[in-house]
C-alpha positions in Angstrom: 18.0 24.9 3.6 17.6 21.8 1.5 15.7 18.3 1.5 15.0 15.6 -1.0 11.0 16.3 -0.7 9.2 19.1 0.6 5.9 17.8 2.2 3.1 20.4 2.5 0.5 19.4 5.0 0.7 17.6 8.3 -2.5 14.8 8.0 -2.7 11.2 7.3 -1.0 11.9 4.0 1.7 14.2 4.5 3.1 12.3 8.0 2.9 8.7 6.6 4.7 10.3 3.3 7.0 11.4 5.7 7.7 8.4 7.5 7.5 5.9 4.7 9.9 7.7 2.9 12.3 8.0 6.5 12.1 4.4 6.1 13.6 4.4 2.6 16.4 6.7 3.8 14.9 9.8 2.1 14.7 13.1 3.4 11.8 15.2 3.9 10.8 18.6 5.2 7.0 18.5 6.4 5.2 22.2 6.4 2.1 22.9 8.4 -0.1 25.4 8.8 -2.4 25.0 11.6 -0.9 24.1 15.1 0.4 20.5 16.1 -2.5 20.4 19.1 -5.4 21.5 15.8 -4.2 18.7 13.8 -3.6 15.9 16.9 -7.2 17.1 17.8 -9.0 17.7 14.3 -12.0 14.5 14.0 -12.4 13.3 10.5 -12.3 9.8 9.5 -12.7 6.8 12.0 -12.8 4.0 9.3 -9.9 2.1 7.9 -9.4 -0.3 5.1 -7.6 -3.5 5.6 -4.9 -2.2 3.2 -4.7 1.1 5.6 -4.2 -1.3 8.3 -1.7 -3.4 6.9 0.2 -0.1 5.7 0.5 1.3 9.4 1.3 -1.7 11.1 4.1 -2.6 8.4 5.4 1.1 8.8 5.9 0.4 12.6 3.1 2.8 13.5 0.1 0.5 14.2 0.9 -0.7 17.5 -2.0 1.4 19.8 -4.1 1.1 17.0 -4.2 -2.7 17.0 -4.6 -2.7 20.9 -7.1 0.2 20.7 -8.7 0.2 17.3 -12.2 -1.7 17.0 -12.1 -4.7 13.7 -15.1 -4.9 12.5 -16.3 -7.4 10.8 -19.6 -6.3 9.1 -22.0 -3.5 8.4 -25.4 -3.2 8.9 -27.8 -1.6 6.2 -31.3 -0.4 7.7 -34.4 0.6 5.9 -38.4 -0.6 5.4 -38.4 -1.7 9.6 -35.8 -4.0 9.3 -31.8 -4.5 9.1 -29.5 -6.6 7.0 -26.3 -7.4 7.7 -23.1 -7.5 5.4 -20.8 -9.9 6.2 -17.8 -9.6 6.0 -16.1 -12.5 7.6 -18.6 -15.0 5.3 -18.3 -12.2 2.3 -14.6 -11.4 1.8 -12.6 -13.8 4.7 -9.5 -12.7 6.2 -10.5 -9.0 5.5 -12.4 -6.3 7.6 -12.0 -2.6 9.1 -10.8 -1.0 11.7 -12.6 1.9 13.5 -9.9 4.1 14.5 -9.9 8.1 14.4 -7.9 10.1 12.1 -6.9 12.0 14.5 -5.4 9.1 16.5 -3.9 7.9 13.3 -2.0 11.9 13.1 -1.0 11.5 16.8 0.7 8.2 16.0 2.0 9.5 13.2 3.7 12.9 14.6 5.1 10.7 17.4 7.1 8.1 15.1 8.4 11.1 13.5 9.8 13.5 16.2 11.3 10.0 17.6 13.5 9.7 14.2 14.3 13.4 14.7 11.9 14.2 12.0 11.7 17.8 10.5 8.1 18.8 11.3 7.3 22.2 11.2 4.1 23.7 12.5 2.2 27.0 12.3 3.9 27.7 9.1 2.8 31.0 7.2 2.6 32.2 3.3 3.6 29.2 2.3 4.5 29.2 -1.4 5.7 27.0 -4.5 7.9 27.6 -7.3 9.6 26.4 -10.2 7.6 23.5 -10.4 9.1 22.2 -13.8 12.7 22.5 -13.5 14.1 23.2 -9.8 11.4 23.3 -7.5 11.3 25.0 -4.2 9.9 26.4 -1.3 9.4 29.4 0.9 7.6 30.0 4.1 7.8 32.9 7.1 11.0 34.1 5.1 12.9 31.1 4.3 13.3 29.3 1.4 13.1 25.6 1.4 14.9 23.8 -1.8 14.0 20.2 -3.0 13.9 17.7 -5.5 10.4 16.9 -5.5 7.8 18.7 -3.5 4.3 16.8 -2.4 1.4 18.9 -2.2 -0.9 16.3 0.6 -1.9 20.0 2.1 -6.2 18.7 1.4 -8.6 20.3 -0.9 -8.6 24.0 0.6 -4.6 24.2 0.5 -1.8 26.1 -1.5 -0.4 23.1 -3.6 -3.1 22.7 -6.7 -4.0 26.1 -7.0 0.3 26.6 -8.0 -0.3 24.1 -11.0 -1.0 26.7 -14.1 -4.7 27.5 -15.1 -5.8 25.3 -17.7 -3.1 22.1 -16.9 -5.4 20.4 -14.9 -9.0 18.9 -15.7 -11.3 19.2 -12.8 -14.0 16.6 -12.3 -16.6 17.5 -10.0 -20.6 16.8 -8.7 -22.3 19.0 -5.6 -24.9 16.9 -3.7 -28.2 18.7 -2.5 -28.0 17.7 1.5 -24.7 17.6 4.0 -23.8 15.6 6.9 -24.2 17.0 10.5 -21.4 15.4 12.0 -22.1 14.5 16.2 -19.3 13.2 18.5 -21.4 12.3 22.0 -20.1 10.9 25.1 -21.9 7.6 25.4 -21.6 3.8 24.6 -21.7 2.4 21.1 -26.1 1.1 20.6 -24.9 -0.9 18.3 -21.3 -3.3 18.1 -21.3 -2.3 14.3 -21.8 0.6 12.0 -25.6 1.0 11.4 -26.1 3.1 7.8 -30.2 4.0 8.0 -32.1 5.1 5.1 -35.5 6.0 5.8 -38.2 8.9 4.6 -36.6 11.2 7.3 -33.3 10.9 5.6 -29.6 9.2 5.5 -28.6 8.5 9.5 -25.1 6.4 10.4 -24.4 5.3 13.7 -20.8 4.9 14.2 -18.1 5.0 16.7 -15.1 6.0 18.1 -13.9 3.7 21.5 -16.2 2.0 24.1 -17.2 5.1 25.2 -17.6 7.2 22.5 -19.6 7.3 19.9 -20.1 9.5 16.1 -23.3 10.3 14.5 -24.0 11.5 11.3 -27.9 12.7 9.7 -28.7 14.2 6.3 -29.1 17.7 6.5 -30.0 20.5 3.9 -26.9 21.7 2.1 -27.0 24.9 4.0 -27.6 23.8 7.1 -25.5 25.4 10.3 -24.3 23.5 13.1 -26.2 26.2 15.5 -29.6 25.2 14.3 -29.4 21.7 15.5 -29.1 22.1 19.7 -28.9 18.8 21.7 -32.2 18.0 22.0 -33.4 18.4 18.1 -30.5 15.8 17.4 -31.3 13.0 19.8 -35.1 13.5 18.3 -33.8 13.1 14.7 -31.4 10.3 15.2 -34.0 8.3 17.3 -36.7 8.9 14.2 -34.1 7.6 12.0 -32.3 5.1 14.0 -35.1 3.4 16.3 -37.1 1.7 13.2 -36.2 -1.6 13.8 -38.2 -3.8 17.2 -36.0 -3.8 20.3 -33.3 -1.3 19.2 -33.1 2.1 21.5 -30.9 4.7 21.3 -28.5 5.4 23.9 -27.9 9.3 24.5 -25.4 11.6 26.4 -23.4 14.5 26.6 -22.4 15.9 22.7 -18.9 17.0 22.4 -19.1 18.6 19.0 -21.3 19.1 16.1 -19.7 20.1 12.5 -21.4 20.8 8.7 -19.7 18.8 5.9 -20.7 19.6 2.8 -21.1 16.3 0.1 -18.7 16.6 -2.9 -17.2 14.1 -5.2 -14.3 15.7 -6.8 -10.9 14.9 -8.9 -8.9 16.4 -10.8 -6.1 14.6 -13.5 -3.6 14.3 -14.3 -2.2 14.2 -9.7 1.1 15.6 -11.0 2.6 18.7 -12.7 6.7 18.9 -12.8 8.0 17.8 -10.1 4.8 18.5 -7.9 2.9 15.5 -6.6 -0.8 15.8 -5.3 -2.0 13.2 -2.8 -5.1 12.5 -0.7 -7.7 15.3 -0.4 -5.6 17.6 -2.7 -6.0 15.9 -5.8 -9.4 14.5 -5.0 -12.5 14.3 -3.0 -15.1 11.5 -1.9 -18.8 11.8 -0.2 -17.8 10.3 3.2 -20.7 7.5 3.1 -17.9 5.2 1.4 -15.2 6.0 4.0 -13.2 6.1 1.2 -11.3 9.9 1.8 -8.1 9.2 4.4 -8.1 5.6 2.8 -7.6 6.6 -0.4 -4.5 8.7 0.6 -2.8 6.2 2.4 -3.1 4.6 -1.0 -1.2 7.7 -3.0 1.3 7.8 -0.8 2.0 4.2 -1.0 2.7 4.9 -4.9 4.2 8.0 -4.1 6.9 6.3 -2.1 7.2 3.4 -4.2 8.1 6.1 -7.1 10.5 8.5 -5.4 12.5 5.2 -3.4 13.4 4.0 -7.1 14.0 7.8 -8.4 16.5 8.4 -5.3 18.3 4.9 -5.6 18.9 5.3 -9.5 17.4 7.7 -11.1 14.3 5.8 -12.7 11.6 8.7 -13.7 9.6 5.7 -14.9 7.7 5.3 -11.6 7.4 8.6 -10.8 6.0 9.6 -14.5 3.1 7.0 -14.0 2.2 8.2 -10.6 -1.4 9.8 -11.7 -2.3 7.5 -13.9 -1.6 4.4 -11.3 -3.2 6.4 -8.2 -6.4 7.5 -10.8 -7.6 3.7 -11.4 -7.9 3.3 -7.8 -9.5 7.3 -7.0 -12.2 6.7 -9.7 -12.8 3.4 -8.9 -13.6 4.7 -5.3 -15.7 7.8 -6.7 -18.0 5.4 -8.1 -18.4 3.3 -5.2 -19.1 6.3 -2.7 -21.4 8.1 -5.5 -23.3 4.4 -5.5 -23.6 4.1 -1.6 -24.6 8.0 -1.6 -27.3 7.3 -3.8 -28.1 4.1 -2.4 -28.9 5.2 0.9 -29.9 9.1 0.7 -33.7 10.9 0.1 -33.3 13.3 -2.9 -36.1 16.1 -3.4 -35.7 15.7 -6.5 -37.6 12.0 -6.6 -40.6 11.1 -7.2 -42.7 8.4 -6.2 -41.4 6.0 -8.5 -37.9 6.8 -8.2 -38.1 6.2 -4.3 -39.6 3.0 -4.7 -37.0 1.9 -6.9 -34.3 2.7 -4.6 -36.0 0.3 -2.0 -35.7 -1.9 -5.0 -32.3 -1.9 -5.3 -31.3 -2.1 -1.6 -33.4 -5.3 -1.6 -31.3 -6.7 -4.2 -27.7 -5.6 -2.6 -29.3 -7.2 0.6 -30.7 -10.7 -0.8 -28.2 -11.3 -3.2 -24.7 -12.5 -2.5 -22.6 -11.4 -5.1 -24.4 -7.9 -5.1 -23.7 -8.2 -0.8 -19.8 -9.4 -1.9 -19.7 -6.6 -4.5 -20.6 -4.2 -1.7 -18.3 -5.8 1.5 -15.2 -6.2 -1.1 -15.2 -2.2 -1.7 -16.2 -1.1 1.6 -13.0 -3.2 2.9 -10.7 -1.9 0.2 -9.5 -2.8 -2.5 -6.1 -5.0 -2.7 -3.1 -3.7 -3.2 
């Protein structure tokens, strides 16, 4: 069996690889290993960029998520008994987000493909890579897959950057001391926009999925377990954290799922090796208080498809040689912003008096000032492309 690229991985960044390059006329294989109802159902990411948006809509795959997706047009920062809000329409006009799950954004995604008679290929085992330098390839549950590029988008856990040869790759990495416990309840948004709270408690983000559902997120130790946190002990913590400001209440319901996510920042360089091609959580990783992670590998695979479309038409390496290095301005550009919000917003053990206070500090400059407030709403948007 043979196609132009082999696409390891079935998320955001494998699918819209996919169907981008479908679009361009260029074959591709996509291999996954979990089942298609895991991924359609897996929640991860709920906040897109306006360059995300513009991506998926241009692709032909952004038509529920414009009539179901929810623009938002600011944030809200809370700390010290009061909010602020970040606006964006005054900030940065003609630019916002769109709250719209990743797994909605997979679900489109699959669709558009099995529609063009797409080669999608679920619960795929022992998947493995070879000749990576010369004539790559390949195999899976006994059958060998042959291609002339192969893109590893399989997320930081998966088989693609472990095949790149010790020592060819510099890894760049930071652990933080806390995690997120991630909540998904049955009830009405409190709040029309996301709330990020900072307080002595901890980190808490209200968030959202549709009218009717909402996501939750509170600091947590680092080795924290999703069992130790039962209904009741959440709705306690996220009022203590949330309800700080006069008139605001918490609305509460039925939780649908509770998860542990570590907080990591990590890349590696260069995103390439051969004729292998690392994208989205593969190649690197963001602390989610950014929402930088499944936007950031829409971005890769917009230079991913720019580079192979002119190596299929003619034979130009030129793109496809440049690919790290053009992808690696944008990832570090967005490790720096999540590390700063991370910081910004987060109680460390590890401060003292003196360091707390200046944290207040700074949150009452990026609050009060504009251009620190424009600095903040232009990355949290995205970056232009």
């Amino acid at each position: 069996m043979r196609t132009q690229v082999g696409i390891i991985g079935a998320g955001p960044a494998g699918l819209l690889l996919s169907h981008l390059l479908h679009l361009r006329g260029i074959s591709s294989v996509v291999l996954e290993r979990r089942s298609r109802d895991y991924v359609e159902r897996r929640v991860r990411a709920g906040v897109l960029e306006q360059g995300t948006v513009d991506t998926l809509v241009a692709a032909g795959v952004g038509e529920r998520m414009l009539r179901e997706g929810l623009p938002h047009h600011g944030i809200e920062l809370r700390y010290g008994g009061a909010g602020h809000r970040i606006p964006f329409e005054k900030l940065v006009p003609g630019r916002a987000i769109t709250v719209y799950g990743q797994q909605e954004v997979v679900k489109d995604l699959i669709a558009a493909r099995l529609e063009a008679g797409g080669d999608l290929r679920f619960e795929v085992e022992d998947v493995a890579l070879h000749s990576l330098e010369d004539r790559p390839y390949l195999t899976f549950g006994g059958e060998r897959l042959d291609c002339d590029v192969i893109a590893g988008c399989d997320g930081f856990h998966g088989v693609s950057r472990p095949a790149v040869p010790e020592g060819v790759l510099t890894t760049y990495e930071r652990e933080y001391p806390f995690a997120w416990l991630g909540i998904l309840a049955q009830v009405a948004p409190s709040s029309e926009e996301l709330i990020y709270a900072r307080g002595e408690r901890g980190f808490a983000l209200h968030s959202m999925r549709s009218p009717t559902l909402s996501r939750f997120y509170l600091q947590v130790p680092p080795d924290a377990v999703a069992e130790d946190w039962p209904d009741g002990r959440v709705w306690d913590e996220l009022k203590a954290r949330l309800e700080t400001v006069p008139g605001f209440t918490l609305a509460t319901g039925e939780i649908v799922e509770k998860s542990v996510t570590p907080m990591r920042s990590y890349v590696v360089e260069p995103m390439q090796y051969g004729r292998l091609y690392l994208a989205g959580d593969a190649a690197h990783i963001v602390p989610p208080t950014g929402a930088k992670g499944l936007n950031l590998a829409v971005a890769d695979v917009r230079v991913l498809t720019e580079a192979l479309a002119a190596y299929f038409r003619d034979g130009s390496a030129g793109l496809l040689d440049g690919y790290s290095a053009a992808c690696l301005k944008r990832v570090w550009r967005a490790q720096h912003f999540s590390w700063w919000m991370t910081t910004l917003l987060h109680t460390f053990d590890s401060d003292d008096a003196y360091g707390r206070r200046l944290q207040l500090s700074y949150l009452d400059y990026v609050t009060s000032s504009e251009a620190a407030a424009t600095t903040l709403a232009e990355n949290y948007v995205g970056y232009e492309w």
